[in-house]
matplotlib code that plots the C-alpha trace (Angstrom):
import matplotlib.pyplot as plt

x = [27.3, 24.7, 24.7, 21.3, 22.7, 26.0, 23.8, 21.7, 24.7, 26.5, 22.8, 23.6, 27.1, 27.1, 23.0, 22.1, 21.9, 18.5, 17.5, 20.1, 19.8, 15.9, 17.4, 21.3, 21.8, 19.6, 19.8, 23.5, 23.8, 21.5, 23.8, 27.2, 25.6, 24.7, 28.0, 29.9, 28.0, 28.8, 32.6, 32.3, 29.8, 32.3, 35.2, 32.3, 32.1, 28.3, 26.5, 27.8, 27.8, 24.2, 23.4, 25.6, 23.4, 19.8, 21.6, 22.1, 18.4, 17.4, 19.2, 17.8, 14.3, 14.5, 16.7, 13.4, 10.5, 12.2, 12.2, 9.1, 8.0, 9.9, 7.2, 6.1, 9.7, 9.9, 7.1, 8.5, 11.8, 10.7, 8.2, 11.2, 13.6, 11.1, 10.8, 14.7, 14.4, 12.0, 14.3, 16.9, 14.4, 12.8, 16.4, 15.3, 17.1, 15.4, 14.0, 11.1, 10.0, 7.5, 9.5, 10.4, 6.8, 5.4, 7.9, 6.9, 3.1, 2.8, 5.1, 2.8, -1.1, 0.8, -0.3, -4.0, -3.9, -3.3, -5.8, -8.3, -7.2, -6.7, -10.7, -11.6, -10.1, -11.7, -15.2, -15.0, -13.4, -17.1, -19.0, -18.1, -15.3, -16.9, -14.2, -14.6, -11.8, -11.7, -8.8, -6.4, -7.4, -6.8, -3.4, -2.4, -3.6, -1.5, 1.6, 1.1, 1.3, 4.2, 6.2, 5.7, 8.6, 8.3, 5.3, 6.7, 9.8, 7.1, 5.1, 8.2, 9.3, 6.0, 5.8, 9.2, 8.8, 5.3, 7.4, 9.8, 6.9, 5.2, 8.1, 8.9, 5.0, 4.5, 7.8, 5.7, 2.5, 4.6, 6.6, 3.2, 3.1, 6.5, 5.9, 2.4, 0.4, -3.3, -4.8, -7.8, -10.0, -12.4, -13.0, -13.9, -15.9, -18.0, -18.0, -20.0, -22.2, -22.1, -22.8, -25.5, -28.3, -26.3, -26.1, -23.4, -23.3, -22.4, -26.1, -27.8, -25.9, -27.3, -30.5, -29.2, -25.8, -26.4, -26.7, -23.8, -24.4, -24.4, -21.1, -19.4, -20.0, -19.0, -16.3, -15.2, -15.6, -12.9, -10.5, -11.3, -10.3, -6.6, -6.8, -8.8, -6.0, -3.1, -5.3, -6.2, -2.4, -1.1, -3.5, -2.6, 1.1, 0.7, -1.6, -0.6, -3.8, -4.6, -1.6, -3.2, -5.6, -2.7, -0.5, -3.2, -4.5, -0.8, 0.2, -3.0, -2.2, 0.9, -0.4, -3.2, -1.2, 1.5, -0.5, -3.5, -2.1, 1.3, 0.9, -3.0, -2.6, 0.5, -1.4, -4.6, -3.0, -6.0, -6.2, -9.6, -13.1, -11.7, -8.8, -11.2, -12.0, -8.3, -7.0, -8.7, -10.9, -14.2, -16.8, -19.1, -18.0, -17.9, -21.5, -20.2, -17.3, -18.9, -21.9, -18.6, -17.0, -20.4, -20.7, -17.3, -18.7, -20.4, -18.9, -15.7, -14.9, -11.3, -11.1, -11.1, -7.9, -6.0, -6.8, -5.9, -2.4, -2.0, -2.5, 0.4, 2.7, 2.0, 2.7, 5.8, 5.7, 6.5, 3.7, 3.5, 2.0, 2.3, 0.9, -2.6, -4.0, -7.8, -7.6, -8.2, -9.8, -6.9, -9.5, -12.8, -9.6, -8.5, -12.0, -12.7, -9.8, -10.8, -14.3, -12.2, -10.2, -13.1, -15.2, -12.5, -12.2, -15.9, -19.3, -19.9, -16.8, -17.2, -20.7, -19.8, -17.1, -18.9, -21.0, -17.8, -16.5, -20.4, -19.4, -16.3, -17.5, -20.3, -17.7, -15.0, -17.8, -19.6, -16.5, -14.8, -12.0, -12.8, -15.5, -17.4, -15.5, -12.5, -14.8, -15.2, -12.0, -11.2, -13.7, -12.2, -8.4, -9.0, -10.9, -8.2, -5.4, -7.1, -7.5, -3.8, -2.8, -4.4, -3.2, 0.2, -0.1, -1.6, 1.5, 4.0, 7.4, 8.9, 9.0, 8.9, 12.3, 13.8, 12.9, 14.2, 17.7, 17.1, 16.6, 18.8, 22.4, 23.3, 22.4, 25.4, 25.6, 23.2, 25.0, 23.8, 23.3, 25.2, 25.3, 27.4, 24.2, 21.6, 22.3, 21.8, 18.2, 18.8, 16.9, 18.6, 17.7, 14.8, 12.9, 12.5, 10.0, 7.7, 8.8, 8.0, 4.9, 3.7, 1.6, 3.1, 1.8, -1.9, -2.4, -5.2, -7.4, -10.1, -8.9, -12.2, -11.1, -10.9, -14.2, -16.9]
y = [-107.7, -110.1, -113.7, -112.9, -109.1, -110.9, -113.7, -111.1, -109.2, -112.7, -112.7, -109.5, -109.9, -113.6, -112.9, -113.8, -111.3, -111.4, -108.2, -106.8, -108.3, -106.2, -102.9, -102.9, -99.4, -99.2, -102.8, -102.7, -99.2, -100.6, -103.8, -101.9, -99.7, -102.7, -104.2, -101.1, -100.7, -104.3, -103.8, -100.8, -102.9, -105.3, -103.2, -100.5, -100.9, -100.2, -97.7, -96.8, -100.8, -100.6, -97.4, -99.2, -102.5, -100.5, -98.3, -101.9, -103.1, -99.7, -101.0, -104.3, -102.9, -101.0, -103.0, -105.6, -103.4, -102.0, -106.0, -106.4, -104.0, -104.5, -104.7, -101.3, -99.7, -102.2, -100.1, -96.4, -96.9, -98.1, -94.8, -92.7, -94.0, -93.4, -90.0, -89.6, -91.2, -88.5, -86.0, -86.9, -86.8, -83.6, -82.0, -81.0, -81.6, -84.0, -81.5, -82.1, -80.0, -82.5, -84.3, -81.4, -79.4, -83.2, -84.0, -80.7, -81.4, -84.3, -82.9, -79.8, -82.2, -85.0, -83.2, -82.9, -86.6, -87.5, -85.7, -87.3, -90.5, -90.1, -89.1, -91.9, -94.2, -92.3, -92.8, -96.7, -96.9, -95.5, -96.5, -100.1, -101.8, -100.1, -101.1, -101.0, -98.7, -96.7, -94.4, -97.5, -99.3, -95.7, -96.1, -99.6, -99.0, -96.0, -97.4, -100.6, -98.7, -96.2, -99.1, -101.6, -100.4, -102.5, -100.8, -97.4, -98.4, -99.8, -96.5, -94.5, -96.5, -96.2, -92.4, -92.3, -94.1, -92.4, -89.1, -90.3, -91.3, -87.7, -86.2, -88.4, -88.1, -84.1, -83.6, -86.1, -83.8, -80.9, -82.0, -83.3, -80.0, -80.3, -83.9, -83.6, -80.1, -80.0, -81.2, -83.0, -80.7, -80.4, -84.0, -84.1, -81.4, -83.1, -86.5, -84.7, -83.3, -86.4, -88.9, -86.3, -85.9, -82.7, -80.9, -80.2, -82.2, -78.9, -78.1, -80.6, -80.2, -76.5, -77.0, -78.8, -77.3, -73.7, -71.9, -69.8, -72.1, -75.7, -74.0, -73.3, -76.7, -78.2, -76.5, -77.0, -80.9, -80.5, -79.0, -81.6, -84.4, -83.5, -84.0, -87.3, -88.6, -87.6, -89.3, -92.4, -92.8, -92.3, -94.8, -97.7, -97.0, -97.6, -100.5, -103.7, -105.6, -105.6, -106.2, -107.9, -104.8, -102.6, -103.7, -103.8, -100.1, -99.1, -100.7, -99.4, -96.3, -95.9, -97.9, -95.3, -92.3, -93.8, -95.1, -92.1, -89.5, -89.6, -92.2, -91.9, -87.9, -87.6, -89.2, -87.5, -84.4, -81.7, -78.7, -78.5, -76.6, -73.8, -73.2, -74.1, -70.1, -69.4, -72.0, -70.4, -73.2, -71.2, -69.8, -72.9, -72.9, -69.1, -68.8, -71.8, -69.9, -66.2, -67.9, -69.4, -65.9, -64.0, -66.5, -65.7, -62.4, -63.6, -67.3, -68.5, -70.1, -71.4, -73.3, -70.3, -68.8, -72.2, -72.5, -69.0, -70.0, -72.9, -71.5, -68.7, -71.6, -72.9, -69.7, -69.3, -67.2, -68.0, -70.2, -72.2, -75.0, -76.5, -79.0, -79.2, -81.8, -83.2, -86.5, -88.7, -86.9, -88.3, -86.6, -88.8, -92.3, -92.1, -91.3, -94.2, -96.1, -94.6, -96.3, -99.6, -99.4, -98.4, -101.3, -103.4, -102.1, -101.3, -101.3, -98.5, -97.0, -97.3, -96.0, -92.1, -92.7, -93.6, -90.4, -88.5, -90.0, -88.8, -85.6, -85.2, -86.4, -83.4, -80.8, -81.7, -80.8, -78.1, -76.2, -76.4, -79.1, -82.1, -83.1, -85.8, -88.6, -87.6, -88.9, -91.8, -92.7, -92.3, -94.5, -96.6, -96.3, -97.0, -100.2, -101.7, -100.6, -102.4, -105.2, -105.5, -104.7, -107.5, -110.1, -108.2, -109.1, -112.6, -113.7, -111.3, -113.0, -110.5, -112.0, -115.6, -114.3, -113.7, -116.8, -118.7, -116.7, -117.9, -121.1, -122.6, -120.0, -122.1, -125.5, -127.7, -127.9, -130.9, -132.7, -131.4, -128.0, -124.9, -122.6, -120.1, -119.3, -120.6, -118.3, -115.2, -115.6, -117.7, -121.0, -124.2, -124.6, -126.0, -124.8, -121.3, -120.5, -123.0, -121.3, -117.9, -119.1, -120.5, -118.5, -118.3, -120.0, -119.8, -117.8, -119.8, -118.9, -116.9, -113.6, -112.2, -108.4, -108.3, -110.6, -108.7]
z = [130.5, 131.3, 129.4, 127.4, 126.6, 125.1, 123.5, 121.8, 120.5, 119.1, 117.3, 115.7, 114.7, 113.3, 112.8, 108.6, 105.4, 104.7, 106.0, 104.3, 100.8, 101.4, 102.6, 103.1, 103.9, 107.2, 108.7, 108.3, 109.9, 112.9, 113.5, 112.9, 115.8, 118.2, 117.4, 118.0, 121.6, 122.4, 121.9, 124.1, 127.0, 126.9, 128.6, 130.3, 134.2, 136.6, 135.2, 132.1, 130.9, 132.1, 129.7, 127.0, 127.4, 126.9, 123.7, 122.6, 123.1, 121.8, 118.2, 118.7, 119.2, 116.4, 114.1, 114.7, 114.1, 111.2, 109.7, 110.9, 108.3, 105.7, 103.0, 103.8, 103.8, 100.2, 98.5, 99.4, 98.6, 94.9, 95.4, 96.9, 93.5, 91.6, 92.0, 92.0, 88.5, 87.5, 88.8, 86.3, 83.6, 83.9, 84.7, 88.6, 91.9, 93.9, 97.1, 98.8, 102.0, 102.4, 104.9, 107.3, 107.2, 107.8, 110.9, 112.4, 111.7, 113.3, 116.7, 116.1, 116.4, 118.8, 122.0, 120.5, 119.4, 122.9, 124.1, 121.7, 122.4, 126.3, 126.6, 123.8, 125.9, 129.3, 127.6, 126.7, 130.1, 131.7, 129.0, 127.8, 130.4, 134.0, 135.9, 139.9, 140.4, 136.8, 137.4, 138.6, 135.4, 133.3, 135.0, 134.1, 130.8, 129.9, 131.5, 129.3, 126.2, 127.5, 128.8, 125.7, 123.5, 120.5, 120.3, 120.3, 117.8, 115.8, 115.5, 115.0, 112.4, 110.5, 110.7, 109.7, 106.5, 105.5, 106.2, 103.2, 101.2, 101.5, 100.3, 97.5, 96.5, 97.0, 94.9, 91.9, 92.9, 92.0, 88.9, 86.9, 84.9, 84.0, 83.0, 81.8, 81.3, 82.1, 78.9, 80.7, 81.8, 78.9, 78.1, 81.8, 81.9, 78.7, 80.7, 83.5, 81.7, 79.6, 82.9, 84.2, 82.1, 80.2, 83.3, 85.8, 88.8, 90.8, 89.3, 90.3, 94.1, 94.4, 95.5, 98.5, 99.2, 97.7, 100.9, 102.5, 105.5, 104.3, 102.1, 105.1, 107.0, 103.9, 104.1, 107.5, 107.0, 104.0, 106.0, 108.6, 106.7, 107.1, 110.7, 110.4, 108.2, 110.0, 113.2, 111.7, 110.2, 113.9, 115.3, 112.5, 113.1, 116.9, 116.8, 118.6, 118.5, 114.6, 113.0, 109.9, 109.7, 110.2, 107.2, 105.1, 105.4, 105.6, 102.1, 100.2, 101.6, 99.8, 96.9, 96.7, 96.9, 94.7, 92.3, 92.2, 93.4, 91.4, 88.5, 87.0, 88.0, 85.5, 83.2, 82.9, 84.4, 85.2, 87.2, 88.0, 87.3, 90.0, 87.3, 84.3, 83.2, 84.4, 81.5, 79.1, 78.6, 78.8, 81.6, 82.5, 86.2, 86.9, 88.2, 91.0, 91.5, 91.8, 94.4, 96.7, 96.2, 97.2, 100.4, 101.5, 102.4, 104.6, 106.1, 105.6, 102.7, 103.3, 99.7, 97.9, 99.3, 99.3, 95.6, 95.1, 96.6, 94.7, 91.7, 92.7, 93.0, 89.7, 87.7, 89.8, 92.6, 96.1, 98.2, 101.2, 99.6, 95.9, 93.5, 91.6, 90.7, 90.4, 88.4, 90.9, 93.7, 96.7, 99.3, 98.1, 97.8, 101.1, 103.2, 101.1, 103.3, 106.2, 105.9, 105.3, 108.5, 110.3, 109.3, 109.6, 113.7, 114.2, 112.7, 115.2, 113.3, 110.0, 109.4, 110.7, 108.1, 105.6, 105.8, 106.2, 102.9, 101.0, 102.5, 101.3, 98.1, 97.4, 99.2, 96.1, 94.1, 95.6, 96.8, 92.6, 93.2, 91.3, 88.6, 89.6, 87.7, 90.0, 92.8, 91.0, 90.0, 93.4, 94.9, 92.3, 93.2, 96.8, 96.3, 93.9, 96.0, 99.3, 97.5, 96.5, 99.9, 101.1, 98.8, 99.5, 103.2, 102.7, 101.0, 102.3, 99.4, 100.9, 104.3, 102.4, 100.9, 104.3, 106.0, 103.1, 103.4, 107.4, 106.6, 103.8, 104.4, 107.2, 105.9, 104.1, 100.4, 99.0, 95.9, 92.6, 94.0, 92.3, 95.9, 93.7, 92.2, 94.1, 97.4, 95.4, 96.4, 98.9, 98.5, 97.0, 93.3, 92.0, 95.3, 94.7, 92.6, 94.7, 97.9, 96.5, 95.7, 98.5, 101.2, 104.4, 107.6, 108.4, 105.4, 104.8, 107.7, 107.7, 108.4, 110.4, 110.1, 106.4, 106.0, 108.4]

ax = plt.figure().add_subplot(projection="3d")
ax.plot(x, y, z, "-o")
ax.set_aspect("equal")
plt.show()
C-alpha cells in the first residue's frame, strides 16, 4: 500500500469518537469496514491491493460525507424513533413501504432528471457562458461532476437519509386516525366562511377557475408538483457550490414535513371538504364536488380518483397509496420552500416559483383538498421551519460538539479537572456550556444567499 493509503487508514483506526458518540451504529460500521480492508491491503499483492485500496477510499469517502451531514442524519433519526415510539403506543408494527416505493421512484425519474438537467445545462451553455468550442466545455463539465466523488457520496448519502425520513413520516401520515380521528373539519369549514365574508373561498374561486379547462390545468400543475419536488430534492442533495443554501433547505425540509405534516396534522387531524359529506358532517361542498365530477366527463380530473383511493385505504381495503390529511396543506409548505431555494439560487428562479406556489394554492382549493386556512398554516409552517433551519446551520452544536471531542480527547488532563465526567461531552469542565454556545467560525459573516 502506498504511504498516504496506510496514513489514511491509521486515521481511521486510532481516528476519535466523536462521530460516533452522534451516530454509533453507522460510523462504526464504516470504519470497521475500512479497517477490515486495510488488514486485507496489507497482505494483497498488484491488482487486487489496488481494488482493496479504492474499497478503502470508497469507506473513507463515504464515512466523510456521512459526517459532513450529521445534522441532517441528527433530525431523522429523532423523526425515525419517533415514529417507532408511536408504534408501541398505538399497538402497530413499525412498516413503512415508503422507503422501497421511494427508492424505486427516484431510480424510476433518474434518467428524466438527467435529461432535464443535461439540456438546462446545454441552454446556459449557449445562452449565458458562449464558450468558443461549446461541446468541449459540455464535456469537461459533465466529467467534473461524474469524476468528483465526494460529490456523488454526498448526494447518495442525502437521498438515502430522506428515504428513511419518508418512511418514518408516511407511517405517522397513516397512523393519525388511529391516534387522532378527524374532529376538525367543521370548525374549519366555519373559519372559512368565517375569514371570507360568510362565503366559501371555493365560491369566491369559481368565477375564475370554474371552467372544465382552467380545472384540468389546475389539475395538471398539482400533479406536477410531485415531480418539481423530487427535482429540486435531487438538485440540493448534489449541490457542491451552495452548501450553506443546501443545509438550510434540507433541514426545513424535514423540519416542515416533521413538524406539519406529522405533528400539527395529529393534532388538528382533518380529512378534508372532499370527505366533508362522506363524514357525515353535512352537504356544503357537494355542488364543488358534483361541478369537478361533471368536468371529468369531459377533461381529466385526476384528483378525484386519487381521493377516491385514499379514502378506500382509510375504511380498510387494499390501496396503493394511504394517509389523509389536510391540516396543514404540505403541498402549499413545501412550494413555499421551493420559492426559498429558488430565490436563494436565482431571482430568475424564484419568481416562476412563486407563481407555481399561488397555483398550487387555488388548485388545493379549487380541486376539494384543503380549506383555505390549511394554505395558510402552511405558508406559515414553511416560514418558521426556514427560519430554524437557518439558525440550525448558523450554529451547527452539533458539529461544535464534534470538534470539541476533536480537540480536547487528546489533550493531557489539566489539574482540577474531573475527565471521568467531563469527557462524556467531551470538553474540559467549566468550558462547555460556553463552547456550545458559541457560533462556529465565520458564523458572523454575512451570508449573501440567505440575505438577497
Amino acid at each position: 500500500m502506498s504511504k498516504i493509503q496506510m496514513s489514511r487508514l491509521r486515521e481511521l483506526r486510532t481516528d476519535d469518537n466523536g462521530a460516533e458518540a452522534a451516530c454509533p451504529a453507522i460510523i462504526f460500521t464504516l470504519r470497521i469496514g475500512g479497517n477490515a480492508l486495510g488488514g486485507v491491503a496489507d497482505k494483497a499483492p498488484g491488482t487486487l491491493q489496488r481494488a482493496v485500496d479504492a474499497a478503502v477510499n470508497v469507506f473513507e469517502v463515504f464515512g466523510r460525507s456521512l459526517r459532513a451531514r450529521m445534522g441532517l442524519l441528527i433530525l431523522v433519526a429523532l423523526h425515525l424513533l419517533s415514529a417507532i415510539c408511536v408504534a408501541g403506543w398505538i399497538g402497530r408494527p413499525y412498516h413503512s413501504g415508503m422507503v422501497a416505493n421511494g427508492a424505486l421512484i427516484a431510480l424510476t425519474l433518474m434518467p428524466a432528471f438527467l435529461c432535464v438537467a443535461s439540456a438546462w445545462r446545454c441552454l446556459d451553455i449557449v445562452i449565458r457562458i458562449r464558450p468558443n468550442r461549446p461541446l468541449l466545455w459540455l464535456w469537461n463539465d459533465v466529467r467534473q461532476v461524474l469524476c468528483n466523488v465526494e460529490r456523488l457520496a454526498g448526494g447518495a448519502v442525502v437521498l438515502l437519509i430522506l428515504l428513511v425520513f419518508m418512511g418514518s413520516f408516511a407511517f405517522l401520515k397513516e397512523s393519525i386516525p388511529a391516534i387522532n380521528p378527524f374532529s376538525w373539519d367543521k370548525y374549519f369549514e366555519y373559519l372559512d366562511r368565517v375569514l371570507h365574508g360568510g362565503h366559501q373561498p371555493f365560491e369566491l374561486l369559481w368565477p375564475l377557475l370554474g371552467g372544465s379547462v382552467v380545472t384540468a390545468a389546475i389539475n395538471f400543475l398539482y400533479n406536477i408538483w410531485f415531480f418539481i419536488l423530487f427535482f429540486i430534492v435531487i438538485t440540493v442533495a448534489f449541490s457542491a457550490s451552495r452548501p450553506t443554501l443546501q443545509r438550510t433547505f434540507l433541514y426545513a425540509f424535514v423540519l416542515t414535513w416533521s413538524l406539519g405534516g406529522n405533528l400539527l396534522a395529529t393534532i388538528f387531524s382533518s380529512a378534508g371538504p372532499a370527505y366533508f359529506a362522506r363524514l357525515g358532517l353535512g352537504d356544503g361542498f357537494e355542488p364543488l364536488m358534483a361541478s369537478l365530477r361533471s368536468f371529468a366527463d369531459v377533461v381529466p380530473v385526476w384528483a378525484l380518483g386519487t381521493q377516491d383511493t385514499l379514502w378506500q385505504a382509510y375504511t380498510g381495503s387494499d390501496a396503493a397509496i394511504a394517509g389523509i390529511s389536510a391540516m396543514p396543506s404540505m403541498h402549499v409548505a413545501s412550494s413555499v420552500l421551493f420559492v426559498l431555494y429558488g430565490f436563494g439560487v436565482s431571482r430568475r428562479i424564484g419568481w416562476p416559483l412563486v407563481a407555481f406556489a399561488v397555483a398550487i394554492f387555488l388548485g388545493s382549493i379549487h380541486l376539494g383538498w384543503h380549506y383555505a386556512v390549511d394554505g395558510y398554516m402552511g405558508v406559515v409552517v414553511a416560514l418558521a421551519a426556514w427560519w430554524m433551519a437557518v439558525r440550525l446551520q448558523r450554529r451547527r452544536v452539533w458539529y461544535s460538539i464534534d470538534d470539541a471531542l476533536r480537540r480536547f480527547e487528546r489533550r493531557p488532563a489539566a489539574a482540577g479537572h474531573d475527565w471521568g465526567r467531563d469527557r462524556f461531552i467531551g470538553v474540559p469542565h467549566g468550558r462547555a456550556q460556553s463552547f456550545l454556545a458559541a457560533p462556529p467560525p465565520g458564523a458572523g459573516r454575512k451570508d449573501p444567499l440567505l440575505s438577497e
